[in-house]
C-alpha positions in Angstrom: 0.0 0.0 0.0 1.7 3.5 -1.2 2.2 5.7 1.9 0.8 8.6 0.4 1.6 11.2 3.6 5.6 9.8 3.2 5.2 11.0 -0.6 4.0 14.6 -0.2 6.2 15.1 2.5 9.0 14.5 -0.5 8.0 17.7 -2.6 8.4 21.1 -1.9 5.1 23.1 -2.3 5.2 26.7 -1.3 3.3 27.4 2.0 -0.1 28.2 1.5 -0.1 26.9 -1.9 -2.8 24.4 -3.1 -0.9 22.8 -6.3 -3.8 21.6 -8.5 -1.6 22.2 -11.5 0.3 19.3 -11.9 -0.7 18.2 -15.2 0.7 20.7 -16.9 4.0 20.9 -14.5 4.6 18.7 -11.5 6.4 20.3 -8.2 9.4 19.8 -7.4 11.4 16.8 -5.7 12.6 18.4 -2.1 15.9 16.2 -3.4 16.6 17.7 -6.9 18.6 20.5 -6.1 21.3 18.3 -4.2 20.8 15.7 -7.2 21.6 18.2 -9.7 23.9 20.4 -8.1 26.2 17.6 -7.0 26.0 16.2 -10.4 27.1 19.2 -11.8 29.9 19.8 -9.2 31.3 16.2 -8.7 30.4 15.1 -12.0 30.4 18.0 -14.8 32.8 20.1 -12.5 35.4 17.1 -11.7 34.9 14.4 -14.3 34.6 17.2 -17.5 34.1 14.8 -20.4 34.8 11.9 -18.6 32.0 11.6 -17.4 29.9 10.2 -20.5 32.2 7.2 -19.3 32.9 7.8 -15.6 29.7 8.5 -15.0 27.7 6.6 -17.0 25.9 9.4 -18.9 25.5 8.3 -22.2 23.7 5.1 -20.5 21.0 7.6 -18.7 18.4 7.6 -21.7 18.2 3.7 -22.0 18.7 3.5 -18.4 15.4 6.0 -17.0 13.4 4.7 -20.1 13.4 1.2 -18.6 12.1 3.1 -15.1 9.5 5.4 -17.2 8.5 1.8 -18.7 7.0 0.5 -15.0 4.7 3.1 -15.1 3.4 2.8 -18.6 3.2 -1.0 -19.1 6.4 -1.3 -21.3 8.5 -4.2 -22.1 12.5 -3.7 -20.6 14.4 -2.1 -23.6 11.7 -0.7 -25.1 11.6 3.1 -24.3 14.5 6.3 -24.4 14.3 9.1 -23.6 15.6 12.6 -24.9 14.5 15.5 -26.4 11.1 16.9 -26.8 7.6 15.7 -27.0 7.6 17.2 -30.2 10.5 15.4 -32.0 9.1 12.2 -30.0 5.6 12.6 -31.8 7.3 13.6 -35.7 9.8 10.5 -34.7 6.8 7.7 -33.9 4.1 8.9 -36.9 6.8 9.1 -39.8 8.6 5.1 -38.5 4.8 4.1 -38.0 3.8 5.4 -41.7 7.1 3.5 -42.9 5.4 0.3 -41.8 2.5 1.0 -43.9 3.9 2.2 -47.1 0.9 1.1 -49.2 -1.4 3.5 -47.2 -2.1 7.3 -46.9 -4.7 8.0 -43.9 -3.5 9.2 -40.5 -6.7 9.3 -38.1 -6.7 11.4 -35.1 -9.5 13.5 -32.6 -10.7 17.4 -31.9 -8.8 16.3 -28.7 -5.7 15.0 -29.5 -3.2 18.1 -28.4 -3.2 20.8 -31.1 0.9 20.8 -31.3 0.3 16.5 -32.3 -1.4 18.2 -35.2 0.7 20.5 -36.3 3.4 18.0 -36.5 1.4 15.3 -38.8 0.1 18.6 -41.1 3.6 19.4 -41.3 5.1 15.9 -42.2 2.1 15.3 -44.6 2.9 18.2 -46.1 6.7 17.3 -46.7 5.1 13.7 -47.6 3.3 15.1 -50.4 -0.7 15.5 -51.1 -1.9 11.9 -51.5 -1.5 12.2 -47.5 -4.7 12.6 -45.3 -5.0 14.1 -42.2 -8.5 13.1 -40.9 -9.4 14.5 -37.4 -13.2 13.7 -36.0 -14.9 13.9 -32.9 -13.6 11.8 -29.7 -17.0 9.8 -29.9 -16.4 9.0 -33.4 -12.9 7.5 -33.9 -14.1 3.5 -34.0 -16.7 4.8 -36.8 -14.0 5.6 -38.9 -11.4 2.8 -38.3 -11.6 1.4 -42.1 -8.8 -0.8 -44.0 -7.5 2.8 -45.9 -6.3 4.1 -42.5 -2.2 4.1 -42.2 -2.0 5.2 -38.6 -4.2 6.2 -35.7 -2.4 8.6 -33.7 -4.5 9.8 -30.4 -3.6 11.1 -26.9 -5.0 9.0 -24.5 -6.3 11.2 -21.9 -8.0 14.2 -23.7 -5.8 17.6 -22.3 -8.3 19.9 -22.0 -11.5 17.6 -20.9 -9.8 14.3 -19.0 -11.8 12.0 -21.4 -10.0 8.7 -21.7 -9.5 6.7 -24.7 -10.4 3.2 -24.3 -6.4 2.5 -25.5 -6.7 -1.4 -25.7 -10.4 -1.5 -27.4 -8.8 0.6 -30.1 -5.7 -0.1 -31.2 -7.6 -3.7 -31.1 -9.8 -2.5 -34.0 -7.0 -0.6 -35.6 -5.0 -3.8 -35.9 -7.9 -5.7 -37.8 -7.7 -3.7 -40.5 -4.1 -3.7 -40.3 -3.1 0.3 -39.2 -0.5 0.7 -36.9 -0.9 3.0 -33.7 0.8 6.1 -31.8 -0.7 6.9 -28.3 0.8 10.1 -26.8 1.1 9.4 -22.8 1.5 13.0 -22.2 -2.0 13.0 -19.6 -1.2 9.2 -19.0 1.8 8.7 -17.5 2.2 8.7 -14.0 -1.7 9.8 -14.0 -3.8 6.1 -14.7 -2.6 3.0 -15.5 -1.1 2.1 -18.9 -0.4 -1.6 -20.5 1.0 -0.8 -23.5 2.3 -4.1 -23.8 -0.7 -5.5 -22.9 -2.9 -3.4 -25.5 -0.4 -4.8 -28.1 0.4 -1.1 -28.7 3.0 0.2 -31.5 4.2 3.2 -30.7 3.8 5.8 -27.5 5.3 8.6 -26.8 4.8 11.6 -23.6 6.5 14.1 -21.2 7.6 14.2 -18.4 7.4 17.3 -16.8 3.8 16.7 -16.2 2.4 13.5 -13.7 6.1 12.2 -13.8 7.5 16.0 -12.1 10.9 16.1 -14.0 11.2 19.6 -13.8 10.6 22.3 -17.0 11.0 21.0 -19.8 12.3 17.4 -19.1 12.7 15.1 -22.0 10.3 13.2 -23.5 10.1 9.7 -24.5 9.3 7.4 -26.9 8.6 3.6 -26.8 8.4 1.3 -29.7 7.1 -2.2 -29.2 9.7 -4.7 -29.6 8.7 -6.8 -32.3 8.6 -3.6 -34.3 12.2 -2.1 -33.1 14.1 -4.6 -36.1 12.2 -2.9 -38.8 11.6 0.4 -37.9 13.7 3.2 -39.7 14.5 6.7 -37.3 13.1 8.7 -39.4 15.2 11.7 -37.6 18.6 9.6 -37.6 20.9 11.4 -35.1 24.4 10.9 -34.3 23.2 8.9 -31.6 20.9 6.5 -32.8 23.8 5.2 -35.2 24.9 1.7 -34.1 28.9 3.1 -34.2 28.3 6.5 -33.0 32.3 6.7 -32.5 33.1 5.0 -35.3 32.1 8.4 -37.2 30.9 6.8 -40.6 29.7 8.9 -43.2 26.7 6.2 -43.7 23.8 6.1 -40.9 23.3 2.7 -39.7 20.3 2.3 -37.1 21.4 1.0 -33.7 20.0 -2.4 -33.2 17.7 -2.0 -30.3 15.1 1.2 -29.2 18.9 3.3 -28.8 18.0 3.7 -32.5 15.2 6.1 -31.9 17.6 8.3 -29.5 18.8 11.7 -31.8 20.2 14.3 -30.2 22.9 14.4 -26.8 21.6 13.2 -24.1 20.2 15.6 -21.3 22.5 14.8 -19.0 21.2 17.5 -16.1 17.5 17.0 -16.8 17.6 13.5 -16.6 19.6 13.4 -13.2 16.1 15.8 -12.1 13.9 13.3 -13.6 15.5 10.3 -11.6 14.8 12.2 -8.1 11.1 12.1 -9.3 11.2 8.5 -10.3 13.2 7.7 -6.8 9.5 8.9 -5.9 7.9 6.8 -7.9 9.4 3.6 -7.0 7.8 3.6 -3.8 4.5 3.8 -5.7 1.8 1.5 -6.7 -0.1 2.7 -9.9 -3.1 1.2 -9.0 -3.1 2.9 -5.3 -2.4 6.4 -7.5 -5.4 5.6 -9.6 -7.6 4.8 -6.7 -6.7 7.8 -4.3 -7.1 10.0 -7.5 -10.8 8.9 -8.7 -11.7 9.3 -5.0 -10.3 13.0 -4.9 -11.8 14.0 -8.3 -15.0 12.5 -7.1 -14.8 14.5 -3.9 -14.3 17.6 -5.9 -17.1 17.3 -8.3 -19.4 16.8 -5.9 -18.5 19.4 -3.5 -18.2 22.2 -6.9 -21.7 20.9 -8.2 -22.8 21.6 -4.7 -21.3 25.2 -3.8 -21.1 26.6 -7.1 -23.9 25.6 -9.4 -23.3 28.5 -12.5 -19.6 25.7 -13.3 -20.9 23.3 -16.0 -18.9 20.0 -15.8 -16.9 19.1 -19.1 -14.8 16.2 -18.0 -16.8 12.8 -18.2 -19.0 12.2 -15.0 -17.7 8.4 -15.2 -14.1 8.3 -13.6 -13.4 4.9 -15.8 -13.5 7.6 -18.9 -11.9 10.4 -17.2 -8.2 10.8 -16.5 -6.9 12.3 -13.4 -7.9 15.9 -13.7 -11.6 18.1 -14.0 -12.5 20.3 -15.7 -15.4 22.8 -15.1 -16.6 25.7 -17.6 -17.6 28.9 -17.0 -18.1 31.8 -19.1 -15.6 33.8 -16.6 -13.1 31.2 -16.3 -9.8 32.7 -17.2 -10.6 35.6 -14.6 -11.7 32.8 -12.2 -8.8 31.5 -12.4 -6.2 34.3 -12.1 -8.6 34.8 -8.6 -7.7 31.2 -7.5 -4.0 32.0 -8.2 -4.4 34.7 -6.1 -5.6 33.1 -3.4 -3.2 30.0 -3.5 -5.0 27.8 -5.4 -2.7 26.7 -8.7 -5.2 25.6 -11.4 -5.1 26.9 -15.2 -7.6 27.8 -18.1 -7.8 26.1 -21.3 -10.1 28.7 -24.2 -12.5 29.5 -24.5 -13.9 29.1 -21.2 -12.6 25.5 -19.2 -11.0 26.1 -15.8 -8.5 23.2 -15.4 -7.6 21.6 -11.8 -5.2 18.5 -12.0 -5.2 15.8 -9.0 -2.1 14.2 -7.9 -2.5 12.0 -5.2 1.8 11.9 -4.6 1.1 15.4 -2.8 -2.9 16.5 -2.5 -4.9 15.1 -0.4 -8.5 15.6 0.7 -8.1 18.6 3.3 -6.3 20.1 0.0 -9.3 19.6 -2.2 -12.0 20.6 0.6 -9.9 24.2 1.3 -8.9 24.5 -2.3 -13.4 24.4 -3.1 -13.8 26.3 0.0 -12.0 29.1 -2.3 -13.1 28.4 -5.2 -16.7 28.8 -3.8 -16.0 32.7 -2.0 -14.6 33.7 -5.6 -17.4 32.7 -7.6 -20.2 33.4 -5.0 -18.5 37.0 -4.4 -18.0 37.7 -7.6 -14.0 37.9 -6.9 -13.0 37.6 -10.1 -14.5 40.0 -11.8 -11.8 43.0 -11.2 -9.4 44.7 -14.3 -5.8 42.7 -13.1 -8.0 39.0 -13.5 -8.3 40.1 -16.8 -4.7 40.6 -18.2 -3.5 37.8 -19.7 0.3 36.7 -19.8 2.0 34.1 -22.5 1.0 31.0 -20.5 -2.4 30.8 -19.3 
């Protein structure tokens, strides 16, 4: 059984702060800063470039994949990590179009993240026209599962709603008809459980800086199901994912195992941050996680339905088709929120009108939900939002 009051204890959250925003960036592990800064003193600042050996740094992305791969259901040797979600996501839907070759059709949702769809429009566009980009509703994916489609490529747990992809149903349908799938983890991971293994998935990629609390801007990663890994080509083939990187041919030949979807250097100081957060994690049960979480987002819908009727729910009422955040609409909600903030309670607004609370069982509990509605209901009922500073917006909302 996770000892949930040991894990909050091992993040620092600012005194009188209610973090509800740790879907979008997790707090930070009390022991990161001594992590980091005695890396960068004993390791960078004693070893200089002897540390890639010394120190083992250029085995960090293989070797915090295979701890990221616990929490998503992964096979050993079967994830990396490095760079950005970005890369990660143009990475996994050109290799999984590769596999395809005869086909054109990439399916994805009006809730897959916006920046997954720039990067398909942008490949299809380098691909040429015969290349389709079909996006539907959430609710109407499996109607449009046919034997044209290439790839589905979906985010599991919908960013700005929670709605969860049944990930298992669908890829199950998508391999009838012989398509090949990319699920982005980016809501997922460290959030609900995830089998990709057992859901036979192909591809996956996410974050994390979000559930996972590596810090701004920690790598992404990618896994690639092993009985794909012989065949797939990197589409981005960096000096890294060569199978010689040292022996400095001129002619890129794939590393044999998922080291061949690694491109750029490793991040050596992010990924030092990011194993403090997993040191965290190994003393956690995913299914406790999922269990603690369902019962605080049920606490908090209930007690927002209650005390502040004009909030319309948008995430799904079910918790088996919600991820681990709610979200609530009101036509006020970016002023709302700056309020909350205000107050010490750390949500964020997604347009046009969806405040956004994330629930992370590792450091909220239920006094933190009770106080953080106890707010929330004196700024709506009051009318505290509705002054000229809630109204400035910055670059991040």
């Amino acid at each position: 059984m996770t000892d949930f009051t040991k894990t909050k204890s091992m993040f620092h959250i600012p005194d009188g702060m209610i973090y509800l925003d740790g879907n979008s960036l997790g707090p930070l592990p009390k022991a990161a800063a001594s992590k980091v800064a005695s890396m960068m003193q004993d390791e960078w600042g004693e070893m200089l470039i002897t540390g890639w050996n010394r120190a083992g740094w250029m085995e960090l992305s293989t070797c915090v994949g295979d701890r990221i791969a616990r929490l998503i259901g992964a096979e050993p040797g079967s994830v990396i990590m490095g760079d950005t979600l970005s890369i990660k996501v143009y990475q996994a839907l050109a290799s999984a179009l590769e596999l395809v070759p005869q086909r054109r059709v990439i399916l994805s949702d009006r809730g897959n993240f916006p920046s997954d769809l720039y990067i398909a429009q942008g490949l299809l566009q380098t691909l040429g026209p015969d290349y389709v980009l079909k996006v539907v509703e959430p609710d109407e994916v499996d109607d449009h599962i046919d034997d044209k489609l290439a790839v589905l490529m979906l985010t599991e747990v919908d960013y700005r709603s929670g709605r969860m992809h049944d990930m298992q149903a669908l890829t199950a349908k998508a391999h009838k008809v012989n398509a090949i799938t990319v699920w982005d983890l980016a809501h997922s991971a460290g959030a609900v459980p995830v089998d990709l293994a057992g859901a036979k998935a192909d591809f996956a990629i996410g974050c994390s800086y979000k559930y996972l609390n590596g810090g701004p801007g920690a790598p992404a990663f990618i896994y690639v199901a092993p009985r794909h890994l012989p065949d797939v080509r990197p589409a981005l083939s960096g000096w890294l994912g060569h199978e010689a990187p040292f022996d400095f041919d001129l002619d890129y030949r794939p590393a044999k195992g998922i080291e061949r979807m690694r491109v750029g250097t490793v991040p050596v100081i992010a990924l030092k941050a990011l194993e403090t957060a997993l040191d965290v994690w190994d003393q956690v049960e995913m299914a406790d996680v999922r269990a603690k979480s369902v019962d605080l987002c049920e606490l908090f819908i209930a007690e927002v339905e209650r005390r502040c009727p004009s909030l319309s729910l948008v995430s799904p009422r079910d918790a088996a088709r919600r991820g681990s955040q709610v979200s609530f609409r009101f036509a006020e909600g970016f002023a709302a929120m700056q309020a909350l903030i205000a107050r010490g309670v750390i949500g964020d607004f997604r347009a046009p009108d969806v405040m956004r609370f994330g629930f992370t069982p590792l450091y909220i509990d239920k006094a933190d939900v009770l106080a953080a509605v106890d707010i929330l209901e004196e700024v709506i009922t009051n009318r505290l939002w509705d002054r000229p500073e809630y109204r400035i917006r910055g670059k991040v909302t």
